[in-house]
C-alpha positions, 0 to 999 in steps of 0.5 A: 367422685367429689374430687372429679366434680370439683375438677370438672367444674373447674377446668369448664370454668377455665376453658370458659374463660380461655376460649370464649372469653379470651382472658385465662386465669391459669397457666396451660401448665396448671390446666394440664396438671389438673386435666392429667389429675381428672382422666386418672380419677376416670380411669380408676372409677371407670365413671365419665361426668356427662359434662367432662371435658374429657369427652371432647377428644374425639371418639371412634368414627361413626357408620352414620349419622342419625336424624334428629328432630329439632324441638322447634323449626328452624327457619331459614333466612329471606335474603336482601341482594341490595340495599334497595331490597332491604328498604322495602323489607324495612317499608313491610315492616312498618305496614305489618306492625300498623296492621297489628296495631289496627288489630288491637296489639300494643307495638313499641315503635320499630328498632332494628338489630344488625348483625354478623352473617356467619358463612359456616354451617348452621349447629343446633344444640340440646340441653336437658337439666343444664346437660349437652345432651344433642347437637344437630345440623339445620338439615330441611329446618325440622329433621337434622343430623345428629352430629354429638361427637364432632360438637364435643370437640369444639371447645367453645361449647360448653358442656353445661350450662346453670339454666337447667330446663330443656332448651335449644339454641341455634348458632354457627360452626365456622374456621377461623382464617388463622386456624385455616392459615395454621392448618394449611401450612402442615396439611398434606392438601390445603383446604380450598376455605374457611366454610368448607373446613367447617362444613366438611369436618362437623359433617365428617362420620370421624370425630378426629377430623373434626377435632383436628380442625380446631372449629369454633362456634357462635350462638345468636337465637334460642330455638326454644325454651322451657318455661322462660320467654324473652322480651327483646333481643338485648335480653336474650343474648344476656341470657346465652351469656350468663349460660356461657355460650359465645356469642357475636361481638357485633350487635349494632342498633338502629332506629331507621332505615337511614340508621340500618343502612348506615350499620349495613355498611359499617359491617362491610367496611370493617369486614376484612379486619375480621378473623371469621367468614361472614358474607352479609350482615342480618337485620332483625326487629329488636323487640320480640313482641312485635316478632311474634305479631309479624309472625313466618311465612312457609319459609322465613321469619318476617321479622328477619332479612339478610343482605348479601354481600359481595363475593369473597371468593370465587373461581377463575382460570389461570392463565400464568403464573410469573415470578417477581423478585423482591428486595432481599432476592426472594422469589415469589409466584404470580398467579395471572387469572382470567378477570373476575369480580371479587367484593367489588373489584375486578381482580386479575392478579393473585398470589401462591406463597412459593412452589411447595404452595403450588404443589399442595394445591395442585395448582396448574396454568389452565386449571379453574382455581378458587380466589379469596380476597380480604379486605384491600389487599391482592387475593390469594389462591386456596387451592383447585376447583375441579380435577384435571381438565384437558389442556391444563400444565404444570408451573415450571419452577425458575431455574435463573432469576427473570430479572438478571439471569443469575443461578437461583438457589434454594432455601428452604421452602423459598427461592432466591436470586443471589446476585444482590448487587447486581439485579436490577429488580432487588435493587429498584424493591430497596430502594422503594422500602428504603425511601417509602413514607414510613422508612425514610420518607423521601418525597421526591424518589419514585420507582421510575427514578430508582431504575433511571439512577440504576440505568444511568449512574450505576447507584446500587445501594441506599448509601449511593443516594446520599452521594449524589451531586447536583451535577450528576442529576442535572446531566441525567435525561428529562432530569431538569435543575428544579428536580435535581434540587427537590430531590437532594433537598428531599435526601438531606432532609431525610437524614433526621430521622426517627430510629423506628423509621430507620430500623424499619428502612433498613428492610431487615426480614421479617422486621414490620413497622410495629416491630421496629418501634418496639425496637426502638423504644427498647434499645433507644440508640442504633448501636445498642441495637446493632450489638443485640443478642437472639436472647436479649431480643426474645425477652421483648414483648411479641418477637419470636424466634424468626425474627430474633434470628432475622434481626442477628443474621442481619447484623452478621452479614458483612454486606448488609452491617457494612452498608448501615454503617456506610449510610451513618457516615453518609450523615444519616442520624438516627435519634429516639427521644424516650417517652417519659413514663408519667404522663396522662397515659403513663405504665397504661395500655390503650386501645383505640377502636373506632373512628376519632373526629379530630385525628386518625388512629395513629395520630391518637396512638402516637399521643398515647405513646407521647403521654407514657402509654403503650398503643395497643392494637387488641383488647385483652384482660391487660389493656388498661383502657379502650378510647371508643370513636363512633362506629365502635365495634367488637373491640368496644363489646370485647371491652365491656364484656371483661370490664376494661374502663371506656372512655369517648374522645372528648374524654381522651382528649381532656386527659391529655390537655390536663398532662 
C-alpha cells in the first residue's frame, strides 16, 4: 500500500506537468512503466487509491444521471452585445462603488480584470479533505447533474488537490480545435464543433465516449471555500494554481474604460490564433472587496459582464459545390453557400477537404450546413445542420479534370488531374507559388500574365521564364516595351536567391515556408539536399514521415528533378550563408510574443537567426528566452509559469547592438 501511494502521487505529478503545465520530466515510456507497476499492485490488493489515476479510464455507462446541488449558486453572466453596452455597465460600476463608498465601505479605486469567454460547457468540481469527490453540470445555477465519471477521464483534472478543507471550483469543459480536427479525421461521422463534442461527451451516460474525445478543462472562480477568503482576483487564481488546476493563460488588466476596451479588442484580434472556442471575453472587477459591495442581482454578478463577439460559426445553404485544381493537379472541393456574416465578414465560399470529407458529413447541394470561420482564412464546412430536406442532391464526384478534360485518378483519399503540362489550371497555380513574395519573389508577374505567357507563347514551366526575350514580350498583346523590361529586370533579378526561398518555390508537397528553412539551414547547399535520404530528413527537428517521403518522391520523379536542374542552368543560384553560432542569441531558442515597435515579428526572428539563434514559434521547457512586445499574451504567462527568462524590446535590441 505504500508502494501504490508513492506511485500515485508520482504519476499525478507527472500528468500534472504533462497535460497542465505542458513540460513532462519523464518519457511516456517511464510513465507507462510505472501506470502498468500500479494497476498490478490494484489488482493483487483489490484497493483502488481514491485519487488513483487509474480511475480515469473510463467506467460501465450509466442509467442516469443524478442531480446534485452545488454548495453555492452559480450565477450566470450579464451579457454586453457592443462595446457601447460595456461602457455603461463600466459607467454602473463607478456609480455602485460611490453608493458603497457613501454608505461607509472603504473602496480601493476600480480595476477590471479580462478575461477568455470559454464557448464549452460550464464543470463544477468538489473536493473534500484534498479528494475529488463530485463534478457537476451548471444545471439551473442551484441543481446539477452529477457527471463524476465523464470528469474522471479528463486528464487535466486533478484528482487531489494539497488544499484539504471542502471547496468547489467553477470552470469550463471545452475540445480543443486540434483534438476535434484529430478526432474527425478517424470518426465515422465527424463532429459538426468544438463545443458541441464537449457538451455532448461530458453529457453522455457512457463514460467511454466522454474519454474518447480527449476533453480538456480550464478553472476561473472558487465557488466556495471552507475557511479561507480571497482578497483580489490575482490571488485567487495563484491559488487554483498552487492546488494544480489549469487555469486561462489570459488574464489582462486594466484601470479604465479606455484600457478595457482596448483588452477587449486585443482578445478578439488574436482570437484565431487560439487552439480553443471562446466567443467573447469577460470583464470583472479586480478586487473582491468591492465585488462583495456590488453584490448579484436575481440572476448576474454585478461586478461581472461578458461582451459577445461576433460569430464563429453559423449556418447556411449550400448552393454548389465546384472543384478547383491546384498546383500539383490536386483536386479540391468548393462549397458555394448562400451569403452570410461570419465574425465580421460576409462569407460566400467554403471549403471540404475531399469527397470522402463530403460523404462523412453527409454533405449535399440544398442542404443547410454549419460554417466555421478562424481567424482570416476561407471557412470550413463541419458538417449538416438537419436531416434530409426535400429538394436537396448529392455532390457529384468529377469524372475529367474541369480545366483541361483529361481522365482523373485517384490516390488515395484525393483526386488528381494528371496532365501536368497540359492543364492550364496547374500551370497558372505553379507559377503563381513559383514567383509569390515568399519563393522567388518576382515583382512584376501576376496571375493574368502567367495565363497570357500560357495562351500566347506556350510557357509550361518555371524555367520557361527565364528564356523569355525582350522580343517575345513586346509582340504579346497590351505587352508594351516598359512592361517587357520591368518583367525580365524582375526575372533576372530573382535568380540570387535564398536556398529557403528556392526550396520553398519549388512547391514540393507538404514542404511550407518554415519547413524549407529548416531545410536550408541543415543541408546549406541544394545538392546536399537534392541527395538527401527519408532517414537523414526524419533526424531533423519537426519533419515527419509525410514530408521525409514528399521530399524523396520529389527528387525521384524525373519530370519534377529535371526541371530543378533546368532552372539551375537557366543561371538561377541558390546561396545559404550560415549563421554563425556565437553571436548575441548563439545555441538560444527564442520566442518572440507580442507587438515590437521598431520591427515585425519576422523581422525580429530573422535578427534572432542572424545572432546564432533558433526563432521559435511556441513556448516550451526549451525555449532559452521569450522577448515580450506590448500587448503580450499567453506565450508571456506560459513563460512565466515555467520560469523562462523575459526580457522587453529595448532590452532585445541592446543585446544585439552589443554582438
Amino acid at each position: 500500500m505504500n508502494r501504490m501511494r508513492e506511485l500515485v502521487d508520482l504519476l499525478n505529478r507527472y500528468g500534472y506537468e504533462y497535460y497542465v503545465l505542458d513540460a513532462p520530466t519523464v518519457s511516456d515510456k517511464e510513465y507507462d512503466r510505472l501506470y502498468d507497476e500500479l494497476v498490478l499492485l490494484e489488482k493483487e490488493t483489490s484497493e483502488i487509491y481514491p485519487d488513483s489515476p487509474t480511475r480515469r479510464v473510463g467506467g460501465e455507462p450509466l442509467k442516469e444521471f443524478a442531480p446534485h446541488t452545488h454548495l453555492n449558486r452559480l450565477y450566470s453572466m450579464d451579457k454586453a452585445q457592443s462595446e457601447d453596452a460595456v461602457r455603461e455597465w463600466i459607467k454602473r460600476c463607478e456609480k455602485l462603488r460611490k453608493e458603497a463608498i457613501d454608505g461607509g465601505n472603504k473602496l480601493p479605486r476600480l480595476q477590471y480584470v479580462i478575461e477568455h469567454k470559454f464557448d464549452g460547457l460550464t464543470l463544477c468540481l468538489t473536493y473534500k479533505e484534498g479528494k475529488l469527490v463530485q463534478a457537476a453540470t451548471r444545471g439551473n445555477g442551484v441543481t446539477g447533474e452529477a457527471i463524476l465519471p465523464q470528469a474522471l477521464t479528463i486528464n487535466s483534472i486533478p484528482l487531489s488537490i494539497p488544499f484539504m478543507g471542502t471547496i468547489e471550483v467553477h470552470g469550463e469543459c471545452y475540445m480543443r480545435l486540434s483534438t476535434l480536427e484529430k478526432y474527425n479525421k478517424t470518426a465515422k461521422e465527424p463532429l459538426k464543433n468544438a463545443r458541441n463534442g464537449a457538451a455532448g461527451a461530458l453529457r453522455n451516460l457512457d463514460p467511454q465516449v466522454t474519454k474518447s474525445r480527449n476533453l480538456d478543462a480550464c478553472f476561473y472562480n472558487v465557488n466556495y471555500i471552507e475557511g479561507k477568503t480571497f482578497s483580489s482576483q490575482e490571488e485567487m487564481l495563484d491559488f487554483l494554481k498552487e492546488n494544480h488546476f489549469p487555469v486561462s493563460d489570459c488574464e489582462l488588466f486594466a484601470d479604465s474604460e479606455k484600457e478595457v476596451i482596448e483588452r477587449i479588442r486585443e482578445i478578439e484580434e488574436k482570437r484565431g490564433e487560439l487552439d480553443y472556442m471562446i466567443d467573447g471575453a469577460v470583464v470583472k472587477v479586480r478586487d473582491f472587496q468591492t465585488r462583495e459591495a456590488f453584490g448579484s442581482t436575481e440572476k448576474f454578478p454585478r461586478w461581472a459582464v461578458a461582451f459577445k463577439f461576433e460569430a464563429e460559426e453559423v449556418t447556411s445553404l449550400l448552393e454548389d459545390v465546384t472543384w478547383e485544381i491546384g498546383r500539383s493537379g490536386k483536386l479540391t472541393p468548393l462549397a458555394h453557400v448562400t451569403p452570410v456574416e461570419i465574425a465580421g465578414a460576409t462569407v460566400r465560399k467554403a471549403t471540404l477537404n475531399n469527397y470522402g470529407d463530403i460523404l462523412r458529413k453527409r454533405v449535399r447541394i440544398g442542404a443547410r450546413v454549419w460554417l466555421r470561420r478562424s481567424n482570416e482564412v476561407i471557412p470550413e464546412i463541419m458538417g449538416r445542420v438537419d436531416e434530409y430536406v426535400e429538394g436537396e442532391r448529392d455532390v457529384q464526384k468529377p469524372v475529367v479534370c474541369p480545366g483541361c478534360g483529361a481522365m482523373l485518378e485517384e490516390r488515395g483519399a484525393h483526386i488528381f488531374c494528371p496532365n501536368r503540362l497540359g492543364c492550364t489550371e496547374q500551370i497558372v497555380m505553379r507559377l503563381k507559388h513559383f514567383s509569390g513574395r515568399e519563393a522567388m519573389d518576382i515583382e512584376a508577374f501576376s496571375e493574368k500574365t502567367a495565363r497570357q505567357l500560357i495562351d500566347e507563347i506556350g510557357i509550361s514551366e518555371p524555367s520557361d521564364l527565364y528564356k523569355l526575350t525582350f522580343e517575345k514580350l513586346c509582340a504579346l498583346d497590351r505587352f508594351g516595351e516598359k512592361k517587357a523590361q520591368n518583367l525580365l529586370d524582375a526575372i533576372e533579378k530573382s535568380k540570387s536567391v535564398k536556398l529557403d526561398s528556392f526550396i520553398f518555390a519549388l512547391g514540393i508537397p507538404n514542404v511550407g515556408r518554415k519547413t524549407a528553412r529548416d531545410l536550408a539551414e541543415r543541408y546549406l547547399e541544394l545538392d546536399a539536399f537534392m541527395k538527401c535520404t527519408e532517414e537523414d530528413l526524419l533526424a531533423i527537428d519537426e519533419i515527419g514521415v509525410i514530408v521525409a517521403k514528399s521530399i524523396v518522391e520529389y527528387f525521384e520523379n524525373e519530370d519534377t528533378k529535371s526541371e530543378c536542374m533546368r532552372l539551375l542552368d537557366l543561371g538561377v543560384s541558390p546561396v545559404w550563408e550560415k549563421k554563425a553560432s556565437g553571436g548575441a542569441f548563439g545555441g538560444m531558442t527564442v520566442v518572440v510574443t507580442g507587438t515590437l515597435s521598431s520591427l515585425s515579428r519576422s523581422e525580429a526572428e530573422e535578427k534572432i537567426r542572424d545572432a546564432g539563434g533558433k526563432a521559435a514559434s511556441s513556448v516550451s521547457k526549451k525555449t532559452s528566452l521569450v522577448v515580450a512586445g506590448e500587448s503580450a499574451g499567453s506565450k508571456l504567462q506560459k513563460a512565466m509559469d515555467l520560469g523562462v527568462r523575459v526580457i522587453g524590446e529595448e532590452e532585445f535590441l541592446s543585446m544585439l547592438d552589443e554582438a
